[in-house]
One Martini backbone bead per residue (centre of mass of N, CA, C, O) as a GRO file, in nm:
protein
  125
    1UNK     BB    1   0.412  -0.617   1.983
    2UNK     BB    2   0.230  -0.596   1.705
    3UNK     BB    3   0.119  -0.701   1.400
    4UNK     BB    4  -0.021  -0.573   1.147
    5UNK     BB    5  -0.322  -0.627   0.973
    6UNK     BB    6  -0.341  -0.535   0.637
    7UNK     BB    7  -0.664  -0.619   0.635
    8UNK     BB    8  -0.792  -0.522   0.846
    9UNK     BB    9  -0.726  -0.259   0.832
   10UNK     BB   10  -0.863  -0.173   0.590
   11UNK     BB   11  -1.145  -0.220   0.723
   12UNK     BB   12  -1.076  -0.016   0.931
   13UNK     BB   13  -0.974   0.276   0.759
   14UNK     BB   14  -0.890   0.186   0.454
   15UNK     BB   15  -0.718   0.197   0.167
   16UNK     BB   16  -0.630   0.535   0.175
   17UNK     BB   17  -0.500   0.510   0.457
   18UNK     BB   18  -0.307   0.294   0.464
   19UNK     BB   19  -0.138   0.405   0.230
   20UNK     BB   20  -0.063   0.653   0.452
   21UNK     BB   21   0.075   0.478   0.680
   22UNK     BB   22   0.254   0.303   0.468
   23UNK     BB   23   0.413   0.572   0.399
   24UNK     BB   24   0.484   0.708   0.664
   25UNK     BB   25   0.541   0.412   0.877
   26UNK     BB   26   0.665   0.186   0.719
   27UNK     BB   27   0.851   0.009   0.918
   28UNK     BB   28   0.720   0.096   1.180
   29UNK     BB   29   0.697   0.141   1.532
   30UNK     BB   30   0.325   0.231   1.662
   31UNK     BB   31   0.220   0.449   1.864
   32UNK     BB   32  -0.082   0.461   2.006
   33UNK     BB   33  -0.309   0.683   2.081
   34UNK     BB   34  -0.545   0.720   2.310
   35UNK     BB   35  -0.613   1.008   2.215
   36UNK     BB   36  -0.648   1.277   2.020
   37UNK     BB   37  -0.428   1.470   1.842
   38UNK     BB   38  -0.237   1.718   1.707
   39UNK     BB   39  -0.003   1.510   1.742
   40UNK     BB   40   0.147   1.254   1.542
   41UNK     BB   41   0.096   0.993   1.351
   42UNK     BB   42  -0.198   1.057   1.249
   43UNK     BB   43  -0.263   1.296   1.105
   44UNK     BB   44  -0.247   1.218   0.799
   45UNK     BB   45  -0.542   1.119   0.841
   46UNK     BB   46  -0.838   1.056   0.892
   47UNK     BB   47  -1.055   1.095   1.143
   48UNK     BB   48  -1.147   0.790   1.125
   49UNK     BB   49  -0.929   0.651   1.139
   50UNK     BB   50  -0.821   0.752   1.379
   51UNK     BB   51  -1.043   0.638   1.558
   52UNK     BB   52  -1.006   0.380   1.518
   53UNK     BB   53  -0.734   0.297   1.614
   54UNK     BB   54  -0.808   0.385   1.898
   55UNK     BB   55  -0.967   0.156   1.952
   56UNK     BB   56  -0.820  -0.081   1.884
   57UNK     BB   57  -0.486   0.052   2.015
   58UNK     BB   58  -0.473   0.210   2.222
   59UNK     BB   59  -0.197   0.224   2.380
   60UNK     BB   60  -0.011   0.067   2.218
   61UNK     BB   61   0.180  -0.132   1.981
   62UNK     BB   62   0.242  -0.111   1.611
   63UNK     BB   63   0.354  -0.283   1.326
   64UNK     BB   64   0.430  -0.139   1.022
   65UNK     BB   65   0.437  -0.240   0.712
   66UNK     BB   66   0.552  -0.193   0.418
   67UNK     BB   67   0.384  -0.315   0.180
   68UNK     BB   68   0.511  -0.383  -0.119
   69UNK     BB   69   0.296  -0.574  -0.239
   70UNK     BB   70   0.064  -0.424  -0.232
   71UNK     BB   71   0.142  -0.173  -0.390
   72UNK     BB   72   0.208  -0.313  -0.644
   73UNK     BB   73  -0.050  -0.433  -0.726
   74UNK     BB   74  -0.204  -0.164  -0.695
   75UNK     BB   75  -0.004  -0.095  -0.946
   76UNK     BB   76  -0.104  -0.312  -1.151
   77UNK     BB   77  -0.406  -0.250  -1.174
   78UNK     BB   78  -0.365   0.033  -1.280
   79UNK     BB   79  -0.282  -0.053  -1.517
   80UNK     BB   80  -0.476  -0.270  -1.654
   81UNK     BB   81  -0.701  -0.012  -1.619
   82UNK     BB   82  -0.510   0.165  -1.812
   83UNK     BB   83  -0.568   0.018  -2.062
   84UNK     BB   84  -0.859  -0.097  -2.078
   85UNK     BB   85  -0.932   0.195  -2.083
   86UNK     BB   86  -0.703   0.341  -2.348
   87UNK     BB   87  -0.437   0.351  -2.306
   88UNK     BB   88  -0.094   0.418  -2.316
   89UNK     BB   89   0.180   0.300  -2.241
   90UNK     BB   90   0.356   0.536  -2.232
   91UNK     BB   91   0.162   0.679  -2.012
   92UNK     BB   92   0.208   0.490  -1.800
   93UNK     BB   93   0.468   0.471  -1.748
   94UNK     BB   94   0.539   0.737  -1.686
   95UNK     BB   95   0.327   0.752  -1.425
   96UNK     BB   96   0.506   0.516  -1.270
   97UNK     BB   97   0.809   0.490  -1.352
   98UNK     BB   98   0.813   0.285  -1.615
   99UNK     BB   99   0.902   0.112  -1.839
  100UNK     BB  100   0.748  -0.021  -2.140
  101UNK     BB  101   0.831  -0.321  -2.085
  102UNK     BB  102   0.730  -0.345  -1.798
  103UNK     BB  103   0.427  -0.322  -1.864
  104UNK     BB  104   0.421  -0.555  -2.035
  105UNK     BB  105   0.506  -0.750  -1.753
  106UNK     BB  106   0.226  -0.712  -1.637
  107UNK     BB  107   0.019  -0.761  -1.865
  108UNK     BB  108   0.121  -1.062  -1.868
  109UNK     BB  109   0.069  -1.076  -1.593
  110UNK     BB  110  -0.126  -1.263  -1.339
  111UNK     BB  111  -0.280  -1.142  -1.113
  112UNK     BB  112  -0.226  -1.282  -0.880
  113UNK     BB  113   0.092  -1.200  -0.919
  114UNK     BB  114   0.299  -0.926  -0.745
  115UNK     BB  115   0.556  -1.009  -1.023
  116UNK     BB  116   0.697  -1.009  -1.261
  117UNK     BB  117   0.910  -1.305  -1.378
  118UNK     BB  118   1.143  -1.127  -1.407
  119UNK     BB  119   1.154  -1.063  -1.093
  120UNK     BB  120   1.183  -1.347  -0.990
  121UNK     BB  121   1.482  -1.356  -1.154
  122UNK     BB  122   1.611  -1.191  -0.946
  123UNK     BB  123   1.565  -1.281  -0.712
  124UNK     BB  124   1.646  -1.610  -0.713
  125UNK     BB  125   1.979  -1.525  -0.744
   0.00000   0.00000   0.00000
């Protein structure tokens, strides 16, 4: 069993499918089928995602991860992109169900980092 490359599968079957992937799929060993079927793990992809993974992978078995940080990046973009937007950080907070503290440590955090200064001091205790 592989374990799948998510920057790999992201040029593979695109942004919103891997989402949808690592969402249905996430942390679980995912058997590949040889050809298309109406029903099995893929179905709620598109189908073009669906024939890449099918070409890629077909009849393999490929481990899904979790993509925590991956997820994180994400929405902590979409938080910068909706602030430098002029939303407010209280709407912020609500749509990602976020304290607006934490938004604010979002906000202050480097783009580089995938979680706020004060997340990685209670991973650390």
């Amino acid at each position: 069993m592989a374990r799948a490359d998510l920057s790999f599968l992201e040029r593979l079957i695109g942004g919103e499918a891997l989402e949808t992937l690592i969402q249905t799929c996430g942390g679980l060993a995912l058997a590949i089928p040889k050809r298309l079927t109406e029903l099995g793990p893929l179905v709620d992809l598109p189908l073009p995602a669906q024939e890449a993974l099918i070409r890629y992978a077909g009849g393999d078995t490929i481990y899904i991860p979790k993509a925590d940080r991956l997820r994180i990046r994400r929405r902590n973009e979409a938080i910068r992109k909706a602030y430098d937007a002029g939303e407010r950080v209280q709407d912020i907070a609500r749509r990602h169900g976020l304290s607006e503290r934490w938004v604010y440590e979002i906000l202050n955090t480097p783009e580089a980092e995938p979680c706020p200064p004060a997340w990685r001091e209670k991973i650390a205790e």
